[in-house]
Each structure stands twice: as structure tokens, then as C-alpha cells.
Biopython code that builds the backbone (N, CA, C, O; Angstrom):
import numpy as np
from Bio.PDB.StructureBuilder import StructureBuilder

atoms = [
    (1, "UNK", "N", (17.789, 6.957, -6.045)),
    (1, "UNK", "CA", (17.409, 6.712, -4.675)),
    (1, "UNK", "C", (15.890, 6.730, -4.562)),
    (1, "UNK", "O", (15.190, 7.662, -4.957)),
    (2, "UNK", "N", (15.419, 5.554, -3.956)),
    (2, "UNK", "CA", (14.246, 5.290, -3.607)),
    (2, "UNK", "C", (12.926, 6.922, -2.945)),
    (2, "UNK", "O", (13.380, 7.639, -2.053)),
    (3, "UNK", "N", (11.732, 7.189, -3.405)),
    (3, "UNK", "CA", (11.375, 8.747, -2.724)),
    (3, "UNK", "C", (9.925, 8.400, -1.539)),
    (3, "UNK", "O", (9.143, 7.449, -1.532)),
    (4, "UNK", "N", (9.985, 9.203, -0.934)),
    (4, "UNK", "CA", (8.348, 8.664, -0.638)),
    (4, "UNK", "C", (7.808, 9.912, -0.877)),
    (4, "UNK", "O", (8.145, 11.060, -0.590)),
    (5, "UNK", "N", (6.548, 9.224, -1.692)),
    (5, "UNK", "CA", (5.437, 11.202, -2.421)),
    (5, "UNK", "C", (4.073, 10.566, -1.366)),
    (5, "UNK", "O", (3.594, 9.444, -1.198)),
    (6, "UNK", "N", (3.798, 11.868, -0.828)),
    (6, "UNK", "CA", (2.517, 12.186, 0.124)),
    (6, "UNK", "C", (1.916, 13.753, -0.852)),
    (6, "UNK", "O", (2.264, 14.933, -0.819)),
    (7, "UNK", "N", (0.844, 12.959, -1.676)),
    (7, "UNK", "CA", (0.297, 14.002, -1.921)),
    (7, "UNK", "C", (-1.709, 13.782, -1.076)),
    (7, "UNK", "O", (-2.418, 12.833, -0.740)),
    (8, "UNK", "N", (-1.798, 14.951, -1.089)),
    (8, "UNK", "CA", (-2.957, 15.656, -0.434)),
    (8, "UNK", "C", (-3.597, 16.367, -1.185)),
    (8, "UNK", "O", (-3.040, 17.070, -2.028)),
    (9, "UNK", "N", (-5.209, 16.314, -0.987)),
    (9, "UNK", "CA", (-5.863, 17.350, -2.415)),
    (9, "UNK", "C", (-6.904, 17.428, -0.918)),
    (9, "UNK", "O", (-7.313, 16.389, -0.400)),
    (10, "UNK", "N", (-7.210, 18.701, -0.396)),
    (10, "UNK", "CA", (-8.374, 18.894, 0.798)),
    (10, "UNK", "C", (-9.693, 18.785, -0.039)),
    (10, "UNK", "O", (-10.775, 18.492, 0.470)),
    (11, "UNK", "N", (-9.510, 19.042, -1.334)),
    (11, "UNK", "CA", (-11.191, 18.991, -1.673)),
    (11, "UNK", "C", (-11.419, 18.093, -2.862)),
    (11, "UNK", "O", (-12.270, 18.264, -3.736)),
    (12, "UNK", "N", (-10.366, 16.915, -2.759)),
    (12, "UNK", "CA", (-10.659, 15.343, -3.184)),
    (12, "UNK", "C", (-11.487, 14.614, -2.092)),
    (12, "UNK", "O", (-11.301, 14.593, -0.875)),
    (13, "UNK", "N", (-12.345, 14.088, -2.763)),
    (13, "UNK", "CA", (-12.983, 12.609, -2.293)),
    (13, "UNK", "C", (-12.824, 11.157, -2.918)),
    (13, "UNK", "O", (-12.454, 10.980, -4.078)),
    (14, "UNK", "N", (-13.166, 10.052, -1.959)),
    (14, "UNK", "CA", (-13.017, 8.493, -2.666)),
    (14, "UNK", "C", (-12.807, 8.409, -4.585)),
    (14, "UNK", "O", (-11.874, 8.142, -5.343)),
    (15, "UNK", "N", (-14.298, 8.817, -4.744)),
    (15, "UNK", "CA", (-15.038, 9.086, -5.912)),
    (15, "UNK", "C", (-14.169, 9.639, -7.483)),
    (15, "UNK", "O", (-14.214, 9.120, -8.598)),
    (16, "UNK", "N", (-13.433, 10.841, -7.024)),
    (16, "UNK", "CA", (-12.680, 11.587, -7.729)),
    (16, "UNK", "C", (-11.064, 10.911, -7.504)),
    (16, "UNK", "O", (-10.398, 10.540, -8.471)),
    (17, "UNK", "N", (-10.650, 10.836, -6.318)),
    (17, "UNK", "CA", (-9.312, 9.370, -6.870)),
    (17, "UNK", "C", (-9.181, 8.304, -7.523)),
    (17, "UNK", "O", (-8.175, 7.840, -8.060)),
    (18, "UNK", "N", (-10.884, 7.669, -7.436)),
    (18, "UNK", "CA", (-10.984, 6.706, -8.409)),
    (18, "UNK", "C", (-10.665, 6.745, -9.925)),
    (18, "UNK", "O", (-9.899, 6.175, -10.702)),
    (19, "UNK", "N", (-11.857, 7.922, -9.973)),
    (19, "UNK", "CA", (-11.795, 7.816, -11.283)),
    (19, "UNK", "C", (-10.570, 8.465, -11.701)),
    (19, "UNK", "O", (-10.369, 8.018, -12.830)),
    (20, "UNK", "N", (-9.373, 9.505, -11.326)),
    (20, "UNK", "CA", (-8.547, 9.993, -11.903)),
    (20, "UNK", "C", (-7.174, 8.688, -11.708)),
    (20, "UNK", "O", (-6.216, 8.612, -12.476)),
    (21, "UNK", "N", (-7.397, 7.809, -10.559)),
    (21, "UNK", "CA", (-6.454, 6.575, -10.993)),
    (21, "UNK", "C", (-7.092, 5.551, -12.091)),
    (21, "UNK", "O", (-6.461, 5.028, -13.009)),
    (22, "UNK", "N", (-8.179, 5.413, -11.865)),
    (22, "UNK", "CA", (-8.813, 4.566, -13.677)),
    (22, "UNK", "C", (-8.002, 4.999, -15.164)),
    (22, "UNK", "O", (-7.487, 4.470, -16.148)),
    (23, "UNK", "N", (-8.264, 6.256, -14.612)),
    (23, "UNK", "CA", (-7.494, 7.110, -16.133)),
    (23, "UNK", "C", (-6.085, 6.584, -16.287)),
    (23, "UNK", "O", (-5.478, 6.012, -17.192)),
    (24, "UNK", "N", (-5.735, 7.069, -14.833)),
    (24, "UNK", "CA", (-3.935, 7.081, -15.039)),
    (24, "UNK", "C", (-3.327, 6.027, -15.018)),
    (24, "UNK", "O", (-2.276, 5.919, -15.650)),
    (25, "UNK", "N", (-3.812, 5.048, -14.323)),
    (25, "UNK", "CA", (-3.333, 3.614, -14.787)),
    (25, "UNK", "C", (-4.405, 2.756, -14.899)),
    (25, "UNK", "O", (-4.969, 2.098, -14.025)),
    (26, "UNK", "N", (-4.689, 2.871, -16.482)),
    (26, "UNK", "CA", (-5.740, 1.656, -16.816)),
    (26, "UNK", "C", (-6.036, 0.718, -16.538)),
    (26, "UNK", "O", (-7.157, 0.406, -16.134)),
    (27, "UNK", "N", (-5.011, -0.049, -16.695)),
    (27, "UNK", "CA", (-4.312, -1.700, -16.603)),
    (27, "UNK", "C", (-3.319, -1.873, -15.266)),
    (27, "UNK", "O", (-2.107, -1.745, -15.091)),
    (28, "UNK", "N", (-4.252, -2.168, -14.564)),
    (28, "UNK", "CA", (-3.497, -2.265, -13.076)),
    (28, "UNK", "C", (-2.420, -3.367, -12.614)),
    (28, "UNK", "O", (-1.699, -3.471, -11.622)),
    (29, "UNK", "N", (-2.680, -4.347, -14.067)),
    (29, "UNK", "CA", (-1.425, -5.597, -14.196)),
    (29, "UNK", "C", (-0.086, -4.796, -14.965)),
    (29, "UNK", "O", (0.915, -5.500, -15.090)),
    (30, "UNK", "N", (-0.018, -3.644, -15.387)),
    (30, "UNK", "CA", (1.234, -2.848, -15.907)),
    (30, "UNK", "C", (0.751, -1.643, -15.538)),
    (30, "UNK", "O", (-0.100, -0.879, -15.995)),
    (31, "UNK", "N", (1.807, -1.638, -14.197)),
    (31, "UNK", "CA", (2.256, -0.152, -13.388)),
    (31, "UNK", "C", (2.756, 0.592, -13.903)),
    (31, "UNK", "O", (3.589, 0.122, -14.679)),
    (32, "UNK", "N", (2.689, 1.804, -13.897)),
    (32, "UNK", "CA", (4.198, 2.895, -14.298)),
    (32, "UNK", "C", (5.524, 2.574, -13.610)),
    (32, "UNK", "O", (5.700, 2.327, -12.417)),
    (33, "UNK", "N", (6.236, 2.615, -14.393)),
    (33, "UNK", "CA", (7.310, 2.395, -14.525)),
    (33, "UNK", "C", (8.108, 3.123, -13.219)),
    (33, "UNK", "O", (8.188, 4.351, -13.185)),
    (34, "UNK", "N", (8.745, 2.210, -12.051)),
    (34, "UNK", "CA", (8.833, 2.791, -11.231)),
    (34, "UNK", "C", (8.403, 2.860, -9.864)),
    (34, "UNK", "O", (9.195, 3.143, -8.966)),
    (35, "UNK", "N", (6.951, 2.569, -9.617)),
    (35, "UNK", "CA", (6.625, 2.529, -8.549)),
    (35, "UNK", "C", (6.536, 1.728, -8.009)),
    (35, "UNK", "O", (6.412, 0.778, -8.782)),
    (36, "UNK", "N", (6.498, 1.233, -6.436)),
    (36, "UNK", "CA", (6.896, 0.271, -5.770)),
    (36, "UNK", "C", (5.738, 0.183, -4.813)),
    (36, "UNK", "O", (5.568, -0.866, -4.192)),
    (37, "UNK", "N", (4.905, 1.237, -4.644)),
    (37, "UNK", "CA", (3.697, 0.811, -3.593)),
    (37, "UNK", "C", (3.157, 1.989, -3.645)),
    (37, "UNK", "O", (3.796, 3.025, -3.829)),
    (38, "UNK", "N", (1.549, 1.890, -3.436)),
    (38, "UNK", "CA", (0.813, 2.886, -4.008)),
    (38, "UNK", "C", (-0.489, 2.622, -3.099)),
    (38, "UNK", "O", (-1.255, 1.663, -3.200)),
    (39, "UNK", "N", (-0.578, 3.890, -2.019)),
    (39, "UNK", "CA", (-1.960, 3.482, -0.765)),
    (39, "UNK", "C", (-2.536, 5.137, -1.469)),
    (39, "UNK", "O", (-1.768, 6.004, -1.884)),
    (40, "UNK", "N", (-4.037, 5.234, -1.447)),
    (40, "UNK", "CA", (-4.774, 5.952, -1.159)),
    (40, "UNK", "C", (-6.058, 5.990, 0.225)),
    (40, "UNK", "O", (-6.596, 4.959, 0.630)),
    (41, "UNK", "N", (-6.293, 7.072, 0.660)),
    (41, "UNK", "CA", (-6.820, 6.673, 2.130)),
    (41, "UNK", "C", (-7.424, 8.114, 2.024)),
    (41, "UNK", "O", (-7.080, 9.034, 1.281)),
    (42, "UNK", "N", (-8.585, 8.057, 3.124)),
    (42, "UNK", "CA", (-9.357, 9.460, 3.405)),
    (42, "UNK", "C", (-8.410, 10.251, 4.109)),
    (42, "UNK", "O", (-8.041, 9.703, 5.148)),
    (43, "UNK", "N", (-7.798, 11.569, 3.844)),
    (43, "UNK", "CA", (-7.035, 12.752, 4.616)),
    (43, "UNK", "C", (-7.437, 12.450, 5.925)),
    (43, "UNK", "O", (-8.514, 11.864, 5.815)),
    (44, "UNK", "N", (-7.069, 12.568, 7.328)),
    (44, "UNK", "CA", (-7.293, 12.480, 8.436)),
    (44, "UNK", "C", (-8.046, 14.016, 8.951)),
    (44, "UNK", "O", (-8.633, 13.946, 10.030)),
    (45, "UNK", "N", (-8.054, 15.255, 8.303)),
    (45, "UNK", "CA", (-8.958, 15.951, 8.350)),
    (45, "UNK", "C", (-9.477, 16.642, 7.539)),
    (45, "UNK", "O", (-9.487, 17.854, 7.325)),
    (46, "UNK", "N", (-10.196, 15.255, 6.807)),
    (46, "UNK", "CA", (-11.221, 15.650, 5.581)),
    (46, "UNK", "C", (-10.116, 15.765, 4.300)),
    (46, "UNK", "O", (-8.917, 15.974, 4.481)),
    (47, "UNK", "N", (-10.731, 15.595, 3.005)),
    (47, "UNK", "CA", (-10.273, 15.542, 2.083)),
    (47, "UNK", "C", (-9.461, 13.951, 1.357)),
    (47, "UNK", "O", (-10.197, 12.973, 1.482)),
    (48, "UNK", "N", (-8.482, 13.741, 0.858)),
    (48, "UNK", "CA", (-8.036, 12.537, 0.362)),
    (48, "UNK", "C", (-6.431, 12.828, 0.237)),
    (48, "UNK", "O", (-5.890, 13.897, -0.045)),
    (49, "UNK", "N", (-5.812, 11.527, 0.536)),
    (49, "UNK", "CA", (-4.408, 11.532, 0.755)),
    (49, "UNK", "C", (-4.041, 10.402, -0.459)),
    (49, "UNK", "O", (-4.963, 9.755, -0.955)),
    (50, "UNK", "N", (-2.777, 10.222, -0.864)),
    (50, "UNK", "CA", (-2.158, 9.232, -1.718)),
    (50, "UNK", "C", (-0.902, 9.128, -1.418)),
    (50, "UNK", "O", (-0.215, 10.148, -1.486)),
    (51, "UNK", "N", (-0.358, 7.990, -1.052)),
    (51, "UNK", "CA", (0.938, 8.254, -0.105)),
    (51, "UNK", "C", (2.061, 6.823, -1.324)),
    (51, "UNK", "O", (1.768, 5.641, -1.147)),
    (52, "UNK", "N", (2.839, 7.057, -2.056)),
    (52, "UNK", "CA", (3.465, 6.369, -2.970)),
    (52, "UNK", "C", (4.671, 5.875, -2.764)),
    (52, "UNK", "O", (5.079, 6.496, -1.782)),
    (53, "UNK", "N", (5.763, 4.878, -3.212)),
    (53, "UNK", "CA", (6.581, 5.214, -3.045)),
    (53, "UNK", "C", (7.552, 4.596, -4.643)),
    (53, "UNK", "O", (7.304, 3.501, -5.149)),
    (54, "UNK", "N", (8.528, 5.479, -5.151)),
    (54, "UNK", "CA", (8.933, 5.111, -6.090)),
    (54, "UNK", "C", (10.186, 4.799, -6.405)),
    (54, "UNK", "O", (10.812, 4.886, -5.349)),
    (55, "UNK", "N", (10.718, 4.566, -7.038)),
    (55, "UNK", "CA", (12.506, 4.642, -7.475)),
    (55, "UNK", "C", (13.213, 5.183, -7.173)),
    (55, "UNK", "O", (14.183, 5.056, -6.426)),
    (56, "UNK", "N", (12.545, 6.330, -8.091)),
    (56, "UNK", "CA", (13.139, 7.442, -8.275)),
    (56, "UNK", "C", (12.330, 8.764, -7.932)),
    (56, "UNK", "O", (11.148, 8.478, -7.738)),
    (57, "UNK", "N", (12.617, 10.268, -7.781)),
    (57, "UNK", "CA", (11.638, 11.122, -8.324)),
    (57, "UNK", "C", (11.579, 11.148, -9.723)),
    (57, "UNK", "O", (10.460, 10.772, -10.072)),
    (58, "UNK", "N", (12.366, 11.455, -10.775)),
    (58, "UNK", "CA", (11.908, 11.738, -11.769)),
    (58, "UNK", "C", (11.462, 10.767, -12.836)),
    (58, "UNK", "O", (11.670, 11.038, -14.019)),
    (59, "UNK", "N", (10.753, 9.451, -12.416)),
    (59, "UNK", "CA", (10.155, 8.428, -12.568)),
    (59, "UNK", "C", (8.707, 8.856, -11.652)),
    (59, "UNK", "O", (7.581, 8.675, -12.115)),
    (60, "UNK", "N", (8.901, 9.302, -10.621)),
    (60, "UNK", "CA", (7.094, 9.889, -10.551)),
    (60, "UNK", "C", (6.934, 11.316, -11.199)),
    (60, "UNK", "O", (5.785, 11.643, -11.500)),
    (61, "UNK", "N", (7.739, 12.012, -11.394)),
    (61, "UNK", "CA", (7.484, 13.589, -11.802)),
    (61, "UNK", "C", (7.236, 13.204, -13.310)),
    (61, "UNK", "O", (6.646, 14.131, -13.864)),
    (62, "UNK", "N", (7.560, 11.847, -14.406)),
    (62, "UNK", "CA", (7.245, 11.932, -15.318)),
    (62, "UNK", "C", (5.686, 11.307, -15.459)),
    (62, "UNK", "O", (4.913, 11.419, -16.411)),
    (63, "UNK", "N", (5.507, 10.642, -14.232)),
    (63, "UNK", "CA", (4.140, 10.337, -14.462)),
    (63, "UNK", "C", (2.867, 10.771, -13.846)),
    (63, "UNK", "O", (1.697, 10.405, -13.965)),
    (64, "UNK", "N", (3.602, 11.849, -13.012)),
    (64, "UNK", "CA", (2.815, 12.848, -12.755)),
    (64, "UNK", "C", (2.302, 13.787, -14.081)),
    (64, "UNK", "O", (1.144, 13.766, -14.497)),
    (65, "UNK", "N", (3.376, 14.599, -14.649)),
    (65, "UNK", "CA", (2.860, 15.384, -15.821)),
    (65, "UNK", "C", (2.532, 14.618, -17.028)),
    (65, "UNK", "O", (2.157, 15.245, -18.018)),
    (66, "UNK", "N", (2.651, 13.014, -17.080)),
    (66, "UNK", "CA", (2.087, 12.632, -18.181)),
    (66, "UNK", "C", (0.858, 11.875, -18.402)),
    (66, "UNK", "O", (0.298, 11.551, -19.449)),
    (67, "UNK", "N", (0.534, 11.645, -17.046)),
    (67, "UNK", "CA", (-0.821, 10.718, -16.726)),
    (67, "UNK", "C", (-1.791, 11.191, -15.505)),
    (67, "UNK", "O", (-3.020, 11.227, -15.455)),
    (68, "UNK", "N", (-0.727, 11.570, -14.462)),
    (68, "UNK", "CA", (-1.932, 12.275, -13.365)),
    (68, "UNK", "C", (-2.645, 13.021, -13.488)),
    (68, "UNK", "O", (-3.781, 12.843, -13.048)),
    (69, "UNK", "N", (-2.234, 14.396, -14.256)),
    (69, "UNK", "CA", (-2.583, 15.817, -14.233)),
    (69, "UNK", "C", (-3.391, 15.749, -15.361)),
    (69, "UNK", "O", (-4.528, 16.219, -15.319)),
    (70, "UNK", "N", (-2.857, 15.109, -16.587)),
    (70, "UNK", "CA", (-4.185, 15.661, -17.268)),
    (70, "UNK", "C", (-5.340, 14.666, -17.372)),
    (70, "UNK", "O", (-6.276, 14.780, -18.163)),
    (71, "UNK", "N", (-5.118, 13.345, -16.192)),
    (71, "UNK", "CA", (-6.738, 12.628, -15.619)),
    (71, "UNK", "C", (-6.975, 13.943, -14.942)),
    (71, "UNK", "O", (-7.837, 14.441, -15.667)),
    (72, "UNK", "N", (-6.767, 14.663, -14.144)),
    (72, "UNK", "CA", (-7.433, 14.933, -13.315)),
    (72, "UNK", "C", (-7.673, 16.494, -13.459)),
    (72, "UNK", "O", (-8.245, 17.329, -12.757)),
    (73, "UNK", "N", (-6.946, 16.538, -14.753)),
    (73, "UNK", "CA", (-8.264, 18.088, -15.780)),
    (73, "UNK", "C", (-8.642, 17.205, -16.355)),
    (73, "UNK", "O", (-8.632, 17.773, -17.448)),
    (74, "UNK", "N", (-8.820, 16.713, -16.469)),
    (74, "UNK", "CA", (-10.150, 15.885, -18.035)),
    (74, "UNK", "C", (-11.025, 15.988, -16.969)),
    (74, "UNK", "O", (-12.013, 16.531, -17.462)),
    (75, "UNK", "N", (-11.269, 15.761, -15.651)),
    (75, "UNK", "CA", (-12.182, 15.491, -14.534)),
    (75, "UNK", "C", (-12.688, 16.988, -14.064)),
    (75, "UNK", "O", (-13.860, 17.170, -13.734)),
    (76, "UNK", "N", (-11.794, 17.953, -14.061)),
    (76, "UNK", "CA", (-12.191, 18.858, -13.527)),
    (76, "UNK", "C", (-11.385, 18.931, -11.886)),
    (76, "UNK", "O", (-11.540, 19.858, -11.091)),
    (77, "UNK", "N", (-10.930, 18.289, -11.769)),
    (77, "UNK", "CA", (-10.012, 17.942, -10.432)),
    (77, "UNK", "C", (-9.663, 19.206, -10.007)),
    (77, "UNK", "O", (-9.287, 20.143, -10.712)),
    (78, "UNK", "N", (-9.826, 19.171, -8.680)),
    (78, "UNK", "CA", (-8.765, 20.459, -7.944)),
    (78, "UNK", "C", (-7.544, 20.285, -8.020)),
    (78, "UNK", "O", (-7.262, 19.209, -8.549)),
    (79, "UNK", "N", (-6.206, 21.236, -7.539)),
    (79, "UNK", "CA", (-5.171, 20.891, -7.526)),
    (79, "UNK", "C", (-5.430, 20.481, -5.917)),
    (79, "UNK", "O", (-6.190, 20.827, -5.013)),
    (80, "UNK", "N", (-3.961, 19.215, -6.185)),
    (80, "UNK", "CA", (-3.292, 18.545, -4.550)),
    (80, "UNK", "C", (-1.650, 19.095, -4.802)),
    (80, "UNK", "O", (-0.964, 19.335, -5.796)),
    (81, "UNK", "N", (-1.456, 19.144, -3.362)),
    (81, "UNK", "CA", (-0.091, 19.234, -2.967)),
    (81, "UNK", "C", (0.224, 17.871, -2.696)),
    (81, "UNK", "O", (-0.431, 17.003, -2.119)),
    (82, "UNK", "N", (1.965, 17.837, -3.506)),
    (82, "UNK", "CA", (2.938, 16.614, -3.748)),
    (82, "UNK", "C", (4.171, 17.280, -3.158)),
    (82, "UNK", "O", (4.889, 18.085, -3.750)),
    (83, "UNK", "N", (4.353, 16.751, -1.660)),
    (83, "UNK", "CA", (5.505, 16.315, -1.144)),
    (83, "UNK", "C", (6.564, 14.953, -1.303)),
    (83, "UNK", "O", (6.160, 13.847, -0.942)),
    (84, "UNK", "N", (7.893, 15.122, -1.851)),
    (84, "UNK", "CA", (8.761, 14.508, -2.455)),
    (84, "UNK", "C", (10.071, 14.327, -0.947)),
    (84, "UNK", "O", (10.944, 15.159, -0.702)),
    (85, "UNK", "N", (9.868, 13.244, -0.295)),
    (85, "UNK", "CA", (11.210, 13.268, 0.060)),
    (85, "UNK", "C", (11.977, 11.810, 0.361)),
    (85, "UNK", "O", (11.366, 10.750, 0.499)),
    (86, "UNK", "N", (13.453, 11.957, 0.438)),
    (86, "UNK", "CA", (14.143, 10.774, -0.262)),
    (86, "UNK", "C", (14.102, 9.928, 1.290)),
    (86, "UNK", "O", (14.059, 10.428, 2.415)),
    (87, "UNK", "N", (14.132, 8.382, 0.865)),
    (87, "UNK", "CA", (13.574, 7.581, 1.871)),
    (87, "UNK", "C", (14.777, 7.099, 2.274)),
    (87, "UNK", "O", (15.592, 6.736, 1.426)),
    (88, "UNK", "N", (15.157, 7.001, 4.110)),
    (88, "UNK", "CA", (16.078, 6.325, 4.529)),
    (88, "UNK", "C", (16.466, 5.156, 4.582)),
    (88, "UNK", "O", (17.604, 4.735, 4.376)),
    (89, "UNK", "N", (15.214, 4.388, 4.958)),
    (89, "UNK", "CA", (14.817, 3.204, 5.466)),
    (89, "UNK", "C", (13.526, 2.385, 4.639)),
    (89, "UNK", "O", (12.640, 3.103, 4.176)),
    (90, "UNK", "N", (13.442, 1.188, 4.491)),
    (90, "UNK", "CA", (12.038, 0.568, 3.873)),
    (90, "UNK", "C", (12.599, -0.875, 4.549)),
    (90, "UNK", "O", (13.694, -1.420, 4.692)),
    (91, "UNK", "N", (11.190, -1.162, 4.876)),
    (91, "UNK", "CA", (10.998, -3.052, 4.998)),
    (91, "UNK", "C", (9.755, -3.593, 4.251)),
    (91, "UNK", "O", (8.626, -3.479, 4.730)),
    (92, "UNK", "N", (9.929, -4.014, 3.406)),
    (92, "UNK", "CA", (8.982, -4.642, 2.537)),
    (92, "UNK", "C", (8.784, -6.254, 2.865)),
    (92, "UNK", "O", (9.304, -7.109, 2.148)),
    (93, "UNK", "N", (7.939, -6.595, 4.078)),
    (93, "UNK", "CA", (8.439, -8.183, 4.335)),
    (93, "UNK", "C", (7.713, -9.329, 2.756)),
    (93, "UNK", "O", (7.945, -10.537, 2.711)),
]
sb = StructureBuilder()
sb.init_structure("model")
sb.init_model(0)
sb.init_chain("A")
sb.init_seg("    ")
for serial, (resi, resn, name, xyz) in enumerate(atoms, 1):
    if name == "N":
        sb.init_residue(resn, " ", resi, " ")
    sb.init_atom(name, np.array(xyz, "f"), 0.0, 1.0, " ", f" {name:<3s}", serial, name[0])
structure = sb.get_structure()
């Protein structure tokens, strides 16, 4: 079943999503496996949001611990909170 992930990091900026999505997906013509739409945007009070949506969860939970996390210790990254919940509805026109 299809998920939608809203993760939040309050003491991410533009700068530091960049570069920890450069890392995690190099080649932006081959996605991870799985995902279906992928927005990053400034937190609405302060900080940085990434709002995804995928397949599955454990199609993002594997590419969370195999590509997100350690871009974003190689960086020095703070931790963000990743909310996971399963999607009712989608219109993709």
C-alpha cells in the first residue's frame, strides 16, 4: 500500500538538503526504487520539510538506512523526524 513520509529536520536548510539528496540519489534519471513523488520545501516555521510519497514503507525505510542517513552523517547532518502514514486517496493528473 501506497505511504505518504513527511519528514522535518528544524535545523536543516536549502543548502544541506541539497547536498544530502546529491549524495542519495546521484542520478536523478534512476530513482530509488519505489518512489512516486518527491517535494522538498522550507518548514513553514523555519527549518526544512521533505514530503515523499512511495509504494511501499519498507521500500522507503530501505532507502532511508541505505542512502539517506549515511549522506547525511558524511555531512554532519542533524537528525529529522520521519512520519510514515498509509495513503487513502491520490490523484496524479
Amino acid at each position: 500500500m501506497a505511504v505518504l513520509v513527511v519528514n522535518q529536520g528544524a535545523e536543516w536548510n536549502q543548502e544541506l538538503y541539497q547536498a544530502t539528496f546529491d549524495r542519495a540519489i546521484p542520478d536523478r534519471t534512476n530513482p530509488p526504487a519505489g518512489l512516486v513523488a518527491h517535494f522538498g520545501a522550507p518548514g513553514e516555521g523555519g527549518g526544512w520539510q521533505v514530503i515523499d510519497v512511495w509504494e511501499t514503507e519498507e521500500q522507503f525505510r530501505r532507502f532511508l538506512e541505505e542512502s539517506v542517513i549515511p549522506a547525511a552523517k558524511a555531512l554532519g547532518a542533524p537528525p529529522f523526524d520521519s512520519q510514515v502514514v498509509k495513503l487513502y486517496n491520490s490523484l496524479i493528473p
